[in-house]
N, C-alpha and C positions, 0 to 999 in steps of 0.2 A: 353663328354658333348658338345664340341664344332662341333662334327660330327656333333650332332643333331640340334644344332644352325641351324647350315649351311644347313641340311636338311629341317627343318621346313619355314626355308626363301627361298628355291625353290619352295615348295608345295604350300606356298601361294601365290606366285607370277608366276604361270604357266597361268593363265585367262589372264595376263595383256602379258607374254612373248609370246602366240599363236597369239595374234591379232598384234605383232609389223610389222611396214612396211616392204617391203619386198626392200630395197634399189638396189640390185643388179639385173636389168634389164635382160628379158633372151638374146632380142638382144645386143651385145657387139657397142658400139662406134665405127666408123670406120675413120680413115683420111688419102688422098696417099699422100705420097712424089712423088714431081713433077724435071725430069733431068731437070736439069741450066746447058745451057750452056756459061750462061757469068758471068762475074767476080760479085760478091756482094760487095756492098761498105756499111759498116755497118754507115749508117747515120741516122736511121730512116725516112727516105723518100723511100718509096716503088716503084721506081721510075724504077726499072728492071722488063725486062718485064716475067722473071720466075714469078714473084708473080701475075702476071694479071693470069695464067694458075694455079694456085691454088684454091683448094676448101677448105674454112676454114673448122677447127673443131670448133665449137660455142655451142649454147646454154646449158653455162654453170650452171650450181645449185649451191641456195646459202647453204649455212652452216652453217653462221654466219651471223646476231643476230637467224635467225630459220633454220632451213634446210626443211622445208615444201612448198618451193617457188621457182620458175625461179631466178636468179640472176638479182638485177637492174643496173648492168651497165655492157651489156656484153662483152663480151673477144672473139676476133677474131684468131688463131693460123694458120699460114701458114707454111708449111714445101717442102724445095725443095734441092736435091743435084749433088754433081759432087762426081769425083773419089777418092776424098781425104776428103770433110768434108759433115758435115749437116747443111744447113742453116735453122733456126728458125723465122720468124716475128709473134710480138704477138701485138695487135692493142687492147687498153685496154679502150674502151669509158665508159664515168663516166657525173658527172652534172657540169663541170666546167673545171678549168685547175688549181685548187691552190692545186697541186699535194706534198705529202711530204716526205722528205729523207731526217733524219737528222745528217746523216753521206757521204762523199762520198768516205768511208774506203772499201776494198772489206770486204766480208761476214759481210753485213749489218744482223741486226736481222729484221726478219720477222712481226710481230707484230709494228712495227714503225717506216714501208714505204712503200708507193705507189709500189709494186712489183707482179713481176709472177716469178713459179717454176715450171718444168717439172720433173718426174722422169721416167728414163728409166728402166725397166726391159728386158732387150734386150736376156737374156736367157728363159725369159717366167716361172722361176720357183718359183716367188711369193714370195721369201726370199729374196733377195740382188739387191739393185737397186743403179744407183749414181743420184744427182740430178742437175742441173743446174741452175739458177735464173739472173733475171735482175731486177734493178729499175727504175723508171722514169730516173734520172739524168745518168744510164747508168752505174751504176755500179756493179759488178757482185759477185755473189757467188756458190760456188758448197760446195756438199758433199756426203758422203757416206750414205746409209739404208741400215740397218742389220736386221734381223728376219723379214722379212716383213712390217718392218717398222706401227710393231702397237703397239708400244710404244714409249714414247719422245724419250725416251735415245736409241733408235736406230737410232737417229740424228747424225752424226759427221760432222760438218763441219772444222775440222783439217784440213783435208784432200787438196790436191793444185794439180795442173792441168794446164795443156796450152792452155787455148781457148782466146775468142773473143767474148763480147757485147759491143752494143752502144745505145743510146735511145733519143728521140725528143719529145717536147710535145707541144700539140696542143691545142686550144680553148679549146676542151671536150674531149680530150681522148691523150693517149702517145702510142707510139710504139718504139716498142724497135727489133732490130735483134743480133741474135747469130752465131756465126762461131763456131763449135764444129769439130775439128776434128777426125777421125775416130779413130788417135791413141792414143785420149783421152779416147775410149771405150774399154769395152769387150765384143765382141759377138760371133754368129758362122758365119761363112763365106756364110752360104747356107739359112740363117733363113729370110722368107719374111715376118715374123711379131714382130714386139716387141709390146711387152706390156709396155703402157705408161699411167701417169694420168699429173692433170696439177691443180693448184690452184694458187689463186690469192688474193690480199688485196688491198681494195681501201679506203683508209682514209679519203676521203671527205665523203664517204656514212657508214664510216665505217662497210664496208660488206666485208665479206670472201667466195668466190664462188670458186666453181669448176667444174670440166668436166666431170666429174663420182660422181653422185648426193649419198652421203655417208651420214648416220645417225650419228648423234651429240656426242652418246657414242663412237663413235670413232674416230681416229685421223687424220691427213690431207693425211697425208704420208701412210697410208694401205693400200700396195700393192694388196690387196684383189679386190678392186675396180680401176679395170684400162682396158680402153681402147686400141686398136690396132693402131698400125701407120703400115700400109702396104706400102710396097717395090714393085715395077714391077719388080729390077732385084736387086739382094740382094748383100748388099755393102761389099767391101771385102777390109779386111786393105790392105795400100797402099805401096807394099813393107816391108823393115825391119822397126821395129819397136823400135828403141834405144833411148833412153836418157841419157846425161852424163850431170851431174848437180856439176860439182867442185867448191871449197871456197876458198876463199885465208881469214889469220883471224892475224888482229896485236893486243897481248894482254897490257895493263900493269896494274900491281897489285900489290896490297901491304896491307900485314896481319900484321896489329899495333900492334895485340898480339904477331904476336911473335919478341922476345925478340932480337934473330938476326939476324931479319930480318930488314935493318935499313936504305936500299931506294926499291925503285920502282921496281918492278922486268918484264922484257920487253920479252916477245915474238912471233914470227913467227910461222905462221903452215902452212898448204896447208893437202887437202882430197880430200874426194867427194863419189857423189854417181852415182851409174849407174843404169839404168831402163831397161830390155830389156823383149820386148812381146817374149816368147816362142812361143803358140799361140795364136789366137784370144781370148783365156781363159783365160790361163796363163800368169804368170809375174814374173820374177826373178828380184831381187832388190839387188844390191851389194855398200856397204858401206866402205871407207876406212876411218880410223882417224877420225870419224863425231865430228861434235860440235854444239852443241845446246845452245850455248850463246845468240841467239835472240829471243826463245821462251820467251812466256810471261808468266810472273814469277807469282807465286802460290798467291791466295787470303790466307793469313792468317786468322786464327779463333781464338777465346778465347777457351780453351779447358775446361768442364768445367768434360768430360767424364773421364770414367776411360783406354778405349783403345785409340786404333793407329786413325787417322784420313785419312779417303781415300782421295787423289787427283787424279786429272784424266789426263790424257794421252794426252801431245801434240805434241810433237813430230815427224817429218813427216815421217822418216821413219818405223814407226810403225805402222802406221794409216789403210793405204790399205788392203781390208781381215782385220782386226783384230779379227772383232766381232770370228774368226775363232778358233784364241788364246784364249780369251778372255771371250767368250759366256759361258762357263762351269759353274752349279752350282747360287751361285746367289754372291752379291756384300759382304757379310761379309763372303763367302765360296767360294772364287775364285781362283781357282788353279794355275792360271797364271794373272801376274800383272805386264806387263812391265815395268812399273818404279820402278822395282826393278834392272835391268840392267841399269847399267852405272847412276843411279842417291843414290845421298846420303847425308841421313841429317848434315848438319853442328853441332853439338852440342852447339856452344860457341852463335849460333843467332839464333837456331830452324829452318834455312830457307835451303830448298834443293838445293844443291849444285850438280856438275856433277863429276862424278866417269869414267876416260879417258875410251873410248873404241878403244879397236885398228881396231876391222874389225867389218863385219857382213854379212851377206848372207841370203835373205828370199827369198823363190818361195812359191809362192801363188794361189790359183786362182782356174779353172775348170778344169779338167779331161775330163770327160765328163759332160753330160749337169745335172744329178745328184748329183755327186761326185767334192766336193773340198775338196783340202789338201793344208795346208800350215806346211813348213819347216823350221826354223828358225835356224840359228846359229851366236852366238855372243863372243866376247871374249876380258875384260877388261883387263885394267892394275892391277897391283900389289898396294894394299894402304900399305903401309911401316909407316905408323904414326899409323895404328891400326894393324898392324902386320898381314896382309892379302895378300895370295897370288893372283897369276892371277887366273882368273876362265872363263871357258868354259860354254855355253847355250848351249844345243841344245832344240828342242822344235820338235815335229808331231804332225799336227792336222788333222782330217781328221772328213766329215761331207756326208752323204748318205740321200738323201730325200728318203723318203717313202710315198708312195701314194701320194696326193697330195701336201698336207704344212707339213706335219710331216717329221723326219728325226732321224739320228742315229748319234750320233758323239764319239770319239774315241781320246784321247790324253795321250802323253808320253812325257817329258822333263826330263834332265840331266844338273845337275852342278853338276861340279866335277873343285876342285884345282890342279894346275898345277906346277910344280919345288916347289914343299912344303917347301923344305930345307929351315930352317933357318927363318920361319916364325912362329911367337908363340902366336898368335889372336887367340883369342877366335871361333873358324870356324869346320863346319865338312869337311872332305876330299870330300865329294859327299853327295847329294840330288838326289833322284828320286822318279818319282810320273808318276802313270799310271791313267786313269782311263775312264770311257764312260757314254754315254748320251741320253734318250731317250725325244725327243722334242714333242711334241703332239699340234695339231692344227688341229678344226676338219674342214670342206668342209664349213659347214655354219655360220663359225667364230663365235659361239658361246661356244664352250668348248675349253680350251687353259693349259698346262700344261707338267712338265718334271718331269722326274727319273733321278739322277745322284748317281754313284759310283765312289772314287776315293781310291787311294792306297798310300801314301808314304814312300819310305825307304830309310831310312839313316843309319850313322853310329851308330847315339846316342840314336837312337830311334827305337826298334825291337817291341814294344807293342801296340795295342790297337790305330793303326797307320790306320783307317779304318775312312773315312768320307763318307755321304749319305745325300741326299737332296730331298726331294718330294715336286712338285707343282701343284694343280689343280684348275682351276678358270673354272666363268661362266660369259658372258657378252652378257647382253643385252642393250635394250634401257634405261631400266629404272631399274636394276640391276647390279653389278658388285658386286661378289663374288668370295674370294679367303681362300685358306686352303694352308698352307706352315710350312714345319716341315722339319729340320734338324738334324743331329749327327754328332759329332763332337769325334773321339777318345782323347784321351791324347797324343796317340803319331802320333799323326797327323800332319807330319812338311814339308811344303810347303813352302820352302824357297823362291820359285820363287812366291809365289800366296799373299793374300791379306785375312790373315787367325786370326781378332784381338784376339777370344777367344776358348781355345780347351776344352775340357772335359767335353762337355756341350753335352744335346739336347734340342732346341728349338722349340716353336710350336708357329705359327701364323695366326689365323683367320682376318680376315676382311670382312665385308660386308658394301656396300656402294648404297642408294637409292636417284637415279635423276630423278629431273623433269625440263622437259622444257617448261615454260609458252608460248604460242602463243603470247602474247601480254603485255605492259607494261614494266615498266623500267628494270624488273629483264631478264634474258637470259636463268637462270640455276640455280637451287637451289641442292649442295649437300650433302645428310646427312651421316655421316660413323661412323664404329665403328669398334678401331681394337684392338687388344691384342697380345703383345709379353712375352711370358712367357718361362722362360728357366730352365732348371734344371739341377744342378750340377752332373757328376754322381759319383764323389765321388772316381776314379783310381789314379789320381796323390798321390804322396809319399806324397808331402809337403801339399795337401791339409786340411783344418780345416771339410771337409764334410768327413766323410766316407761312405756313400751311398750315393743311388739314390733321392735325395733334391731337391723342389723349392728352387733358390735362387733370379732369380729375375722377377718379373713382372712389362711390364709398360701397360696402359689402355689409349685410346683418343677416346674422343667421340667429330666429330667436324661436323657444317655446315659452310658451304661456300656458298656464292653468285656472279654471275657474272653479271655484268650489260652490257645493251644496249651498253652505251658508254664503254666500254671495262675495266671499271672499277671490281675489284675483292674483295669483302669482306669474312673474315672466321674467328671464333673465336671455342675454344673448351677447353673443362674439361680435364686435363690429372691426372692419378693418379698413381704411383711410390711404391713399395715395393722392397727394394733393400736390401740384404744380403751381406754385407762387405766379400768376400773370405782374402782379403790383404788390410793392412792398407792403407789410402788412404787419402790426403789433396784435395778438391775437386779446391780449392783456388790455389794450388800450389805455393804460394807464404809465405806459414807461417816458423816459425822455423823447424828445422828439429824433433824436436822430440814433433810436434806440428799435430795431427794427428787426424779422423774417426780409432778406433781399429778394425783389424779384426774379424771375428765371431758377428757382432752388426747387428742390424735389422732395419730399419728404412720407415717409409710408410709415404706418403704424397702427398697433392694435391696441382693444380695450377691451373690456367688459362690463355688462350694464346688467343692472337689476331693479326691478321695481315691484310694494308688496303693496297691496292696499287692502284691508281689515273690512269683518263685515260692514256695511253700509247703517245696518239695521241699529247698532250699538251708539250708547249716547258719548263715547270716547271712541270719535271718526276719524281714524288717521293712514297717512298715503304715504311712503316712505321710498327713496330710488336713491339710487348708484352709480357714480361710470367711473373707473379706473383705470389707468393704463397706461398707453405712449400717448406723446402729445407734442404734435410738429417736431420739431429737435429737442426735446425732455417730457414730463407725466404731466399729469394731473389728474386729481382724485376731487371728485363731484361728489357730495351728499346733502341730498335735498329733499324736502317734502311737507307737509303742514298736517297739524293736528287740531281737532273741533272737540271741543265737549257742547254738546247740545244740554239746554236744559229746556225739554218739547211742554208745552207749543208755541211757546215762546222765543225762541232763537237760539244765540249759540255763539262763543265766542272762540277764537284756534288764531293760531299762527304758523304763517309758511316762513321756511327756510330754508333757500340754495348759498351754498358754499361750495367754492369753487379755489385749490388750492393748484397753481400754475407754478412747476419749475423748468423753466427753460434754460438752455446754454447761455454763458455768459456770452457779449454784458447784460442779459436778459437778469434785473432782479428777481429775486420770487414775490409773486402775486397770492395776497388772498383777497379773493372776492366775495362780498356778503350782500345779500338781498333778504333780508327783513321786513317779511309785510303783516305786523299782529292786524287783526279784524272783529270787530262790535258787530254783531247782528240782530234788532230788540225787533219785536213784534208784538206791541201792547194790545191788538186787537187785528181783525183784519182789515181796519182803515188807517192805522198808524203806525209805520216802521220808523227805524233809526237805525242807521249805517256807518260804522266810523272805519278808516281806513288806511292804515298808515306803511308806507311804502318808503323804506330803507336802500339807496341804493347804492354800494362802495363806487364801483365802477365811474358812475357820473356825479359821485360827489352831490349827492341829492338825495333828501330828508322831506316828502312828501305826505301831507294831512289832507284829508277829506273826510267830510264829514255830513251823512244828507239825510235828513226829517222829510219823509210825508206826509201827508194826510191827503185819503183819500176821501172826498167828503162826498162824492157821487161816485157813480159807476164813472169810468176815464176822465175823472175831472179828480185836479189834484192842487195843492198848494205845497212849495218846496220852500225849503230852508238850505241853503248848501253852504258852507265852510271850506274852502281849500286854501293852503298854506305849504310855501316851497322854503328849504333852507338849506344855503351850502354848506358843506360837511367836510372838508377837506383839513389838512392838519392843521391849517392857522385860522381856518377862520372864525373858529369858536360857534358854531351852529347861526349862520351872519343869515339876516334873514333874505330873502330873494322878494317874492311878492307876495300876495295875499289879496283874497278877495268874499268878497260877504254878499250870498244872492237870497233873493226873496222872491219866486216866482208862483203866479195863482192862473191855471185853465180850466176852463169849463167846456162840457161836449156839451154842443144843445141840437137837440136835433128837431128841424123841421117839417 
């Protein structure tokens, strides 16, 4: 039935998909880089005379509030080099000078500041691009694009790098220049074009322009749409290529819980990582003793679900290539999930903790201009408090385009325990998991879709150990449609991957109909309607299904609107059919044998809403809703966080979800509170301060962090970090749990 859905809503809508614009020009954009032969002084004054010999790339197109228009304030791009970097000036004219930035943090968000972003595609192969950015006040950010960059979430801005911007601003317009050196890239040594596009944000006019004039159903970063930067003689990295990035890290800490442990417990480390270009392509990445004590620590959630909850990857050493690792299958069928290495839940505060890693070793990157492979090896310590030995990663990934944006990919990882003896955790001795991928993207980006197989085998698991994923969509201007169906075996065990439900297959339609008003307050009206429906199939021993069963279904029918002023409205019907496999407290907070029984059925509706205020304004706030039914009784959700910016210095706000749960008895009623107020200071653009405190009813846990930079070079930083846990429950008087005081100093040096 849902084939036919899906069929009957292309046939209708083929009239309005033949006449859509044809955005992608046959002639391609062109702009040369001009030889400098004198030094660049990034001040924003264009005061050298390489830039009098440049021929801007300009007339850019808007995108936002329409994309049916020239751009109103446009964007001048100059580009000139030597033998070691690329120099960038971008001359960004607008109706004024009250330009805004309300952070002077590097990787500002896009959406709320005065900024420009380039993205290279320097292999020309339309999937993998990095990107680079500047804002008016000069402050910078980079990241990586995966898949082509035609979806958000092939954003990463993780990712860190050694360059150089600065920016000045004028009566009516700002400029800004970047110093990019060569061995911040990857390219071929002989290629005289890269593919490049460029988009921009101007908050006085609130308008979103770019250089490669792109239709509205699609996103800023799609590679699809990009211009040439031509070369006269084509740049070629500048000798070796090394980075050696060491730490030095003083700890002290102390766990209240335990019993003998009864002062402060103090120590030294020393590590580091090493970067070295193989070639223009490739990149081997070598880690010793890493510690991730300054990463910034996880948003806590009220869980109200019956699975695991995904977080995402920060990490730096795992950033570069990941989508590589990573891209397989989709987000609840994901075979590989890095933070399963060397990170580990704390039990006693719910909050992820780090699991020591002693080495590690990635080579990543191109082969050739088709073909990438990434290699991974990692190998932690021994946990002795859950009776778990060392364990070994290996990981192969390997990825082959075909034809133009289509490709084939291919992956194998191994864990396997090391010196076993005398450890009695609950563990298998080895995990392995084989499997491949076919990616589909057609020429005129409108059909988009994958096949995935994967395999794993273990000790404890020989059956029915077979997972598969199919996705096929269709995207036009004023349609987006998608069909997605998975399987899932019983003994499907992906130790390394991010796998919350097995013995299931699921199936998911969406279809989603937009329009773009030319004119008036509205920007974008979108209407969707999707449906996840899973069925049990009934192999597991212990399970209550013995065949193939719906068990559950969820339905959302929602519109959204976006306004002129950047404003976002959406509200929607969702309706819920849920089949209890295993007992289940939704509340997690009741007595123990205060429970949802297995085998029970339960359907019900709600309603959701969510507003978020223009972006632009220095009182920034996000506001949402869901009310309704709720398993056997309601509950009423209001949640969301408020910022007062005071630019360009930071900003402090506070989230808050409430979550009011009445259930049948003996179910008590539940409220649950999650209270996260937030410090954001930005003294300069080399000294931030972060304070961060995480209230959560649910686990009885009262969470402080608190984390001082200084950036004293480009990627070279010194940290201060503060975190502090404390239980929260009715007797314990805020009792403290543990606490720990970090001091960590790296420097990039490059050789």
């Amino acid at each position: 039935m849902g084939k036919s859905i899906l069929t009957f809503l292309i046939l209708i809508t083929s009239h309005h998909l033949l006449s859509q614009r044809n955005f992608i020009e046959e002639s391609i954009p062109e702009i040369n880089v001009v030889k400098a032969e004198e030094k660049i002084k990034l001040d924003g004054v264009l005061d050298e005379s390489v830039w009098s010999q440049c021929i801007s790339g300009s007339n850019f197109s808007q995108f936002f509030p329409t994309d049916t228009t020239n751009a109103l304030g446009e964007t001048e791009m100059l580009f000139a080099a030597d033998d070691e970097n690329l120099y960038l000036a971008v001359i960004c004219h607008s109706t004024g000078s009250a330009f805004q930035v309300p952070t002077l943090k590097r990787d500002y968000g896009f959406r709320n500041s005065d900024n420009f972003s380039i993205i290279f595609d320097t292999f020309g192969d339309q999937t993998n691009g990095v990107l680079f950015g500047i804002n008016a006040f000069g402050s910078i950010r980079e990241a990586t694009i995966a898949n082509g960059g035609r979806n958000r979430s092939d954003f990463d801005n993780s990712w860190d790098n050694k360059w150089y911007g600065n920016s000045k601003i004028y009566d009516d317009k700002w400029i800004g220049e970047m110093t990019i050196p060569f061995k911040a890239l990857r390219f071929k040594d002989d290629n005289l074009i890269w593919r490049i596009c460029a988009y921009r944000y101007d908050a006085q006019t609130n308008e979103i322009s770019s250089w490669i004039a792109l239709p509205r159903n699609r996103v800023l970063m799609d590679m699809s749409y990009m211009g040439h930067l031509v070369w006269d003689e084509a740049p070629k990295t500048s000798g070796r290529n090394i980075a050696l990035i060491p730490y030095v890290i003083s700890t002290t800490t102390r766990d209240f819980e335990d019993l003998n442990e009864s002062k402060p417990q103090n120590a030294f480390n020393v590590g580091g990582d090493v970067k070295v270009g193989i070639t223009t392509g490739l990149n081997l990445d070598l880690t010793v003793n890493p510690d991730f004590s300054q990463v910034e620590v996880d948003r806590q959630v009220t869980n109200l679900d019956r699975f695991e909850i995904f977080f995402p990857e920060r990490r730096q050493f795992f950033l570069e290539n990941a989508d590589l690792f990573g891209n397989f299958g989709e987000q609840t069928l994901n075979p590989f999930f890095s933070r399963r290495i060397g990170i580990a839940l704390d039990t006693t505060t719910g909050v992820n903790i780090q699991n020591p890693v002693h080495y590690g070793a990635r080579l990543s990157g191109k082969l050739t201009n088709k073909l990438r492979i990434g290699l991974l090896n990692m190998q932690t310590a021994s946990d002795d408090d859950n009776g778990l030995p060392v364990f070994n990663y290996s990981i192969l990934a390997m990825e082959h385009r075909v034809g133009m944006k289509s490709s084939v990919a291919l992956i194998a990882q191994n864990k396997v325990g090391l010196n076993t003896d005398g450890f009695n955790g609950d563990y298998d001795p080895f995990n392995r998991l084989v499997g491949g991928e076919f990616r589909y993207f057609s020429n005129n980006d409108k059909w988009f879709g994958k096949a995935t197989l994967l395999n794993s085998i273990s000790a404890s698991e020989t059956e029915q150990n077979i997972s598969a994923f199919f996705r096929l969509g269709y995207n036009v201007r004023k349609w987006f449609l998608r069909w997605e169906q998975s399987y899932i075996g019983k003994g499907f065990d992906a130790e390394l991957g991010f796998v919350p439900r097995k013995d299931i297959m699921k199936i998911s339609p969406l279809a989603t109909y937009r329009m773009f008003p030319e004119s008036g307050q509205i920007s974008n009206h979108d209407i969707s309607i999707s449906l996840d429906q899973f069925y049990k199939l009934g192999n597991e021993e212990e399970s209550i299904i013995s065949e193939f069963t719906p068990v559950d279904a969820q339905m959302r029918i929602q519109h959204s609107m976006g306004f002129v002023s950047g404003a976002r409205l959406s509200y929607s019907m969702n309706y819920a059919d849920i089949f209890l496999l295993n007992d289940f407290d939704p509340t997690r907070i009741q007595e123990e044998d205060v429970f949802l029984p297995a085998g029970t059925d339960y359907q019900y509706w709600s309603f959701g809403a969510n507003y978020r205020n223009d972006n632009r304004k220095n009182v920034n706030f996000n506001v949402s809703t869901n009310l309704g039914q709720f398993f056997n009784g309601t509950r009423m959700n209001i949640g969301g966080d408020i910022r007062y910016r005071f630019r360009p210095y930071g900003s402090i706000g506070v989230g808050v979800n409430y979550n009011r749960l009445d259930l049948a008895a003996p179910f008590t009623s539940a409220d649950l509170w999650l209270i996260s107020p937030m410090l954001d200071v930005t003294l300069s653009k080399k000294l931030f301060i972060t304070s961060f405190f995480q209230y959560n009813q649910q686990s009885e846990n009262l969470n402080i962090n608190t984390r001082i930079q200084w950036r004293f070079q480009p990627a070279s930083d010194i940290f201060l970090v503060y975190t502090d846990n404390y239980l929260t429950d009715s007797f314990s008087q805020f009792e403290k749990r543990n606490r720990a005081f970090v001091i960590k100093a790296n420097y990039w040096l490059s050789l």
